[in-house]
Backbone as a chain_set.jsonl record, in Angstrom:
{"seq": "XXXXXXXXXXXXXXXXXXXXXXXXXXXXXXXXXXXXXXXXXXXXXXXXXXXXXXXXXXXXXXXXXXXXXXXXXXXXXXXXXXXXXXXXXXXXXXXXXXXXXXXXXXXX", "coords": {"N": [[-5.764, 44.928, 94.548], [-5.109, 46.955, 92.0], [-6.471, 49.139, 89.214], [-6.178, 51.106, 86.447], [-6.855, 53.377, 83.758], [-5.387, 53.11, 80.617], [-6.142, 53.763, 78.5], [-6.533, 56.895, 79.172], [-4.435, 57.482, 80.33], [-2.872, 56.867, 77.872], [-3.214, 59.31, 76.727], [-2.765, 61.349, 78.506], [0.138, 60.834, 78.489], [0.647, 61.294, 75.647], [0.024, 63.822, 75.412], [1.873, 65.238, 77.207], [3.966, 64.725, 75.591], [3.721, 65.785, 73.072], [4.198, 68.58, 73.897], [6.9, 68.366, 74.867], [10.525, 69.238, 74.493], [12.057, 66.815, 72.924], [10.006, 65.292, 72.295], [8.574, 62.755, 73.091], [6.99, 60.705, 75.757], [7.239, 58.677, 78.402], [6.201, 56.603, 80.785], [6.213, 54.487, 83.494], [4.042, 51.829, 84.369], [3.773, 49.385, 85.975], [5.665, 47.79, 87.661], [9.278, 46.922, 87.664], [12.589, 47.759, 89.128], [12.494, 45.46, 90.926], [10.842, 43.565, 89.8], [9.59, 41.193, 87.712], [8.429, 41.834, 85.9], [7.679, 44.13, 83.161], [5.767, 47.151, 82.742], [5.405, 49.817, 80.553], [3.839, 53.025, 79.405], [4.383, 54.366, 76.121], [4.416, 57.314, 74.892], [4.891, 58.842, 71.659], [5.07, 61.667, 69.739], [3.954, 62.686, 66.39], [6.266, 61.713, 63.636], [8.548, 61.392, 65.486], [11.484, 59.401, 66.677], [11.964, 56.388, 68.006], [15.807, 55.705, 68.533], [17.643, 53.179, 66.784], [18.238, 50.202, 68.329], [18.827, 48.315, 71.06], [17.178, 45.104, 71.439], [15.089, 44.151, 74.508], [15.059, 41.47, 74.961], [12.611, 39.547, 75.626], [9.636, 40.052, 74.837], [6.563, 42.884, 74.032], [4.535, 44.804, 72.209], [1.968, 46.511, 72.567], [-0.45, 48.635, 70.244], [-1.913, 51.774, 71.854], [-2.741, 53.859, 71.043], [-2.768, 55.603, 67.693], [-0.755, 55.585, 64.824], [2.37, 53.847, 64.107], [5.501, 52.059, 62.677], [7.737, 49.592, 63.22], [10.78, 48.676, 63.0], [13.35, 46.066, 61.861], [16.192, 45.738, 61.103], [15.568, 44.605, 57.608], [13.099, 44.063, 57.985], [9.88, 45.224, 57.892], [7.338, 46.354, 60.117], [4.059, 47.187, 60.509], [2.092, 48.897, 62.731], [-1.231, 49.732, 64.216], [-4.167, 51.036, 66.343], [-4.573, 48.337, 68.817], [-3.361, 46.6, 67.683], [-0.96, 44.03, 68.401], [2.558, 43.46, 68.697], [5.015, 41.719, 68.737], [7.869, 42.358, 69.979], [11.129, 41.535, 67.765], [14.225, 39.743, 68.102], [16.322, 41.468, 67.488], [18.079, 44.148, 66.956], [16.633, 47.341, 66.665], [14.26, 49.674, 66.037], [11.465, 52.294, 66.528], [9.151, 53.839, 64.899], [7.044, 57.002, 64.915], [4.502, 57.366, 62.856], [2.185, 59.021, 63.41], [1.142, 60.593, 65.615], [1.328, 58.287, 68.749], [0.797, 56.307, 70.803], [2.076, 53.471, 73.377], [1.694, 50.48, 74.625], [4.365, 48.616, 76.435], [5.873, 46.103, 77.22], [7.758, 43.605, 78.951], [9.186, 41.351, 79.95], [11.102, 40.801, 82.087]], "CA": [[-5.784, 44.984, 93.095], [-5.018, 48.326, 91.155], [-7.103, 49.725, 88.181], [-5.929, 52.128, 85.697], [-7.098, 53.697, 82.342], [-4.336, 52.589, 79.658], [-6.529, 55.247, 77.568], [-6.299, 58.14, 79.963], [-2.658, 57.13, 80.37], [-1.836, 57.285, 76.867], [-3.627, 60.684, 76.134], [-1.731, 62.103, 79.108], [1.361, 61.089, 77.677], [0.83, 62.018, 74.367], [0.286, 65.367, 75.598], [3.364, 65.284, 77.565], [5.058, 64.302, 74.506], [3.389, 66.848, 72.21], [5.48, 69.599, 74.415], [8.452, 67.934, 75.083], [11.243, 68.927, 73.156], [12.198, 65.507, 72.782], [8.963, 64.514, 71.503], [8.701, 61.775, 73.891], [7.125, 61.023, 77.036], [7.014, 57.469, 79.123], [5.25, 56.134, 82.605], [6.146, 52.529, 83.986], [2.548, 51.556, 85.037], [3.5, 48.39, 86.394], [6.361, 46.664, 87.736], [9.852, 48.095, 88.161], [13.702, 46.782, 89.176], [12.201, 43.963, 91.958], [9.773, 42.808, 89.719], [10.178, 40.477, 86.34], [7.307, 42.066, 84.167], [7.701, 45.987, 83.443], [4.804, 47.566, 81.716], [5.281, 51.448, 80.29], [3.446, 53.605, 78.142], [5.154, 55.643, 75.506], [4.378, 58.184, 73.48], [6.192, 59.607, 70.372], [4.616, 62.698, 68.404], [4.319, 62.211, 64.903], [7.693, 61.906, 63.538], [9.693, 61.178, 66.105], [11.073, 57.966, 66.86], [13.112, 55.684, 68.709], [16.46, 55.025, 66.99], [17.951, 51.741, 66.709], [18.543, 50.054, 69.855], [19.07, 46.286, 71.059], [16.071, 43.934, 71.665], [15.455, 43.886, 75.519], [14.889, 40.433, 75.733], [11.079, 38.809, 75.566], [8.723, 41.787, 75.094], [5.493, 43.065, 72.982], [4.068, 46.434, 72.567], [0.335, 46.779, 71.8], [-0.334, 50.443, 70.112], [-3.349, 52.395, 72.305], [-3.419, 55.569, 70.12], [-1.904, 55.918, 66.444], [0.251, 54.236, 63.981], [3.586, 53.484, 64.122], [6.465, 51.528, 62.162], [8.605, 48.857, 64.214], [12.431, 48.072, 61.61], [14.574, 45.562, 62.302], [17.064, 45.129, 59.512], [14.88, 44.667, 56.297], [11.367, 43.872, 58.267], [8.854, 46.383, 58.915], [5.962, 45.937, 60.569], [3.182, 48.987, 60.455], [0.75, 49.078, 63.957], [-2.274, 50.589, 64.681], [-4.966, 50.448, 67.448], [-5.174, 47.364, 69.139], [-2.241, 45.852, 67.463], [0.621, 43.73, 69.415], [3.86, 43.355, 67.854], [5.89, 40.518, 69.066], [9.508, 42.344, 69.546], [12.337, 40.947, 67.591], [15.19, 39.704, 69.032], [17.569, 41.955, 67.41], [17.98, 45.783, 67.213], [14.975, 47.525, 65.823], [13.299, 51.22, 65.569], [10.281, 52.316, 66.13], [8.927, 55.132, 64.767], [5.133, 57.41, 64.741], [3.466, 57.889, 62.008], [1.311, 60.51, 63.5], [0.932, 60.788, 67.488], [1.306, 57.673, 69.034], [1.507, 55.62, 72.674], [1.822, 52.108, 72.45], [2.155, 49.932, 75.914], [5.603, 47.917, 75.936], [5.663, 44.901, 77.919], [8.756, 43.858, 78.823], [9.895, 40.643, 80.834], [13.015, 41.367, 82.576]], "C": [[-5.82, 46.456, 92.681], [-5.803, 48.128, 89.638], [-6.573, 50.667, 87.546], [-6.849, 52.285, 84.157], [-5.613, 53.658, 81.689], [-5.065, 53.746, 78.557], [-6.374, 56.183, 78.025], [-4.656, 58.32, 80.089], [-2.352, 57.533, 79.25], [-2.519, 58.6, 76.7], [-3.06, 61.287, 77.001], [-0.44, 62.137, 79.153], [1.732, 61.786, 76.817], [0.642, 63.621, 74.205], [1.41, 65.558, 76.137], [4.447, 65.497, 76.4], [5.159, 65.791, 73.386], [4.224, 68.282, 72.845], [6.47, 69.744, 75.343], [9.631, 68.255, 74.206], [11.95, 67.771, 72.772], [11.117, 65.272, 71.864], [8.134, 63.029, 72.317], [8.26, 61.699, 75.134], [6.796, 59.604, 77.373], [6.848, 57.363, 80.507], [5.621, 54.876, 82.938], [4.461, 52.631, 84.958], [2.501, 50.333, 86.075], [4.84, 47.693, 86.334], [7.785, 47.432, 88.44], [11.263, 47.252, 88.247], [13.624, 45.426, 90.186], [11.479, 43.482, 91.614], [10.477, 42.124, 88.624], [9.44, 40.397, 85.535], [7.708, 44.25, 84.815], [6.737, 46.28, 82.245], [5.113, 48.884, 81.442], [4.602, 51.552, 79.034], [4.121, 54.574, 77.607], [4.424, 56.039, 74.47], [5.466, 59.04, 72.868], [4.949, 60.487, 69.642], [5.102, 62.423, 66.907], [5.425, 62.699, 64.509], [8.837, 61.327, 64.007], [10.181, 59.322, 66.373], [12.061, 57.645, 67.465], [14.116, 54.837, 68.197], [16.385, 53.561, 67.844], [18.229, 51.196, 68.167], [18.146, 48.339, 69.93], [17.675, 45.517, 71.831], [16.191, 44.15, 73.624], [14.99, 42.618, 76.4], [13.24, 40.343, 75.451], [10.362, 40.542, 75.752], [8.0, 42.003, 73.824], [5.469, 43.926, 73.464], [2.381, 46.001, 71.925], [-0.112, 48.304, 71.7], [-2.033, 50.745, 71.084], [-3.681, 53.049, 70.969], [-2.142, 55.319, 68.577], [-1.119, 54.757, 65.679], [1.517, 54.631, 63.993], [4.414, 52.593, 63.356], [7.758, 50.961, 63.231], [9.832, 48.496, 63.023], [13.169, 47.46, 62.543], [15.319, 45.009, 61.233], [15.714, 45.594, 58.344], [13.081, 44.926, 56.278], [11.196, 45.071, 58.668], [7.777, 46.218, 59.004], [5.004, 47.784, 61.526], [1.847, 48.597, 61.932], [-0.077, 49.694, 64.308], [-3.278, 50.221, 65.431], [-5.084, 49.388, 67.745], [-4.033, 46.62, 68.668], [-1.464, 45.589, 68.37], [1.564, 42.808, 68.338], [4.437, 42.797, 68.793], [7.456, 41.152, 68.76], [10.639, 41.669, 69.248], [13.488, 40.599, 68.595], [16.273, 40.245, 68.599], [17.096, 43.119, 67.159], [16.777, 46.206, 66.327], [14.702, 48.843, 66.36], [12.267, 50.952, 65.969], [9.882, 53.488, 66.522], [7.537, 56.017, 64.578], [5.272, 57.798, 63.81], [2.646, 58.976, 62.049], [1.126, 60.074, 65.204], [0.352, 59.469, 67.972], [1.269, 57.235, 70.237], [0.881, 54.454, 72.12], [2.316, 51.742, 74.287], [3.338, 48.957, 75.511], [5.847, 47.199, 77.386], [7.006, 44.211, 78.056], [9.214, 42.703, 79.728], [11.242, 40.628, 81.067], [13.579, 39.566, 83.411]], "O": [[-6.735, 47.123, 93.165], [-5.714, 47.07, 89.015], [-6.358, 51.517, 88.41], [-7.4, 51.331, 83.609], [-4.701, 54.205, 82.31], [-4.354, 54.496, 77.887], [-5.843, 56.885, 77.165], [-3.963, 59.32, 79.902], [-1.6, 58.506, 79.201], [-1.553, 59.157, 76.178], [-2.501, 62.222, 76.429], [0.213, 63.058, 79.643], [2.641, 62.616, 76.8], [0.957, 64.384, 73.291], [2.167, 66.199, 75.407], [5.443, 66.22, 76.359], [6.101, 66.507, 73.046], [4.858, 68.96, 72.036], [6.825, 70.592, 76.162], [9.77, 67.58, 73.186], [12.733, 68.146, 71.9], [11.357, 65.058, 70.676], [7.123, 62.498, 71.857], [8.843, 62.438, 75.928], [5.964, 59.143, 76.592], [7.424, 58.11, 81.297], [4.955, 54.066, 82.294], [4.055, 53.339, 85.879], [1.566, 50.168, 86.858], [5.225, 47.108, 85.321], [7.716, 48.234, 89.371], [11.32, 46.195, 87.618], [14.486, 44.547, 90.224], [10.902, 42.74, 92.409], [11.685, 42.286, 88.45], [9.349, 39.553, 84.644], [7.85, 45.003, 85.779], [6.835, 45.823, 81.106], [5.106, 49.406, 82.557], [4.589, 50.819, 78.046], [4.499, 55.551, 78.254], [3.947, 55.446, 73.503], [6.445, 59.646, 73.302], [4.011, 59.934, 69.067], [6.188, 62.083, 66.439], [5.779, 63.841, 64.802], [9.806, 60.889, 63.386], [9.457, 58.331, 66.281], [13.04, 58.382, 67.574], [13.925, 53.753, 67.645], [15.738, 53.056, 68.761], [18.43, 51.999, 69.078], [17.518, 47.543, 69.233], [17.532, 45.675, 73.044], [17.323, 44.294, 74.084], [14.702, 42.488, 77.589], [12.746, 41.365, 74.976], [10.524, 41.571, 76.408], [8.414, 41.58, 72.744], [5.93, 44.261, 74.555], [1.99, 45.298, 70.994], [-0.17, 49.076, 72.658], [-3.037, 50.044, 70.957], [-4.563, 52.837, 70.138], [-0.969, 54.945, 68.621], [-0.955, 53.552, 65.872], [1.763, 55.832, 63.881], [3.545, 51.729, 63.238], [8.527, 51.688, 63.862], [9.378, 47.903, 62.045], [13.576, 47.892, 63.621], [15.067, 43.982, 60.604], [15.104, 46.662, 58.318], [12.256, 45.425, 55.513], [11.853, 45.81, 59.402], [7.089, 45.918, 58.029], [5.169, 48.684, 62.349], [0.795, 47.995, 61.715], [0.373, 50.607, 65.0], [-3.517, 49.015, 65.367], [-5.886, 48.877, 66.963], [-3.684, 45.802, 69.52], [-1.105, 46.443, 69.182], [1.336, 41.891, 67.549], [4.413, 43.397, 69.867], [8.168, 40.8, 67.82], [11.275, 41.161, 70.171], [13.617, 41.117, 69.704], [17.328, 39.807, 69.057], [15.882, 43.316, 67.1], [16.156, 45.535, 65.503], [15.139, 48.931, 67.508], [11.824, 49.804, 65.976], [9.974, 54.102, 67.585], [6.803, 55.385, 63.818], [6.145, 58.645, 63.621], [2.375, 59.734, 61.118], [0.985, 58.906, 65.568], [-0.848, 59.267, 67.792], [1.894, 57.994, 70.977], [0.022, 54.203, 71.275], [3.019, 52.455, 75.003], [3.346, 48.498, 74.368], [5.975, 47.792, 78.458], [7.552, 44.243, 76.953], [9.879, 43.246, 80.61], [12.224, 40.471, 80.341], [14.714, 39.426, 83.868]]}, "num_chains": 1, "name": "protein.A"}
């Protein structure tokens, strides 16, 4: 059995991220191309965000650190600590609010 901090994780992202020029930094914590769950943490510095992009199939994010904005078409749905957002099944954004990592769950 493996243990991790999912808090230590995202604060060592979100530093990653903070001087990235991207803005951006992500970890797979758990899983991978021979498995059929993929867990990563991402962080986005306030601002930045992830454009539009296609649903990847069954998948939630739950935010660690910060708030964020998930768009798909017309909906938007606002997340902060502790929140899990049930990803749409069609293209969708999602963008920080102010310095974020959010875990993204991902059945492949």
């Amino acid at each position: 059995m493996d243990k991790l901090s999912l808090t230590a994780l995202a604060r060592q992202q979100s530093k990653l991220a903070r001087s990235s020029t991207s803005g951006r930094s992500a970890s797979t914590v758990f899983g991978g191309h021979r498995r059929s769950l993929r867990q990563t943490v991402i962080a986005l510095s306030a601002g930045e965000q992830l454009s539009e992009h296609d649903s990847p199939g069954e998948a939630t994010l739950i935010v660690l650190d910060g708030t964020l904005e998930l768009v798909a078409g017309d909906d938007v749905w606002k997340g902060s600590p502790g929140d899990l957002i049930v990803l749409p099944a069609t293209r969708h954004s999602v963008q920080a609010l102010e310095d974020t990592a959010f875990l993204l769950t991902v059945a492949m």
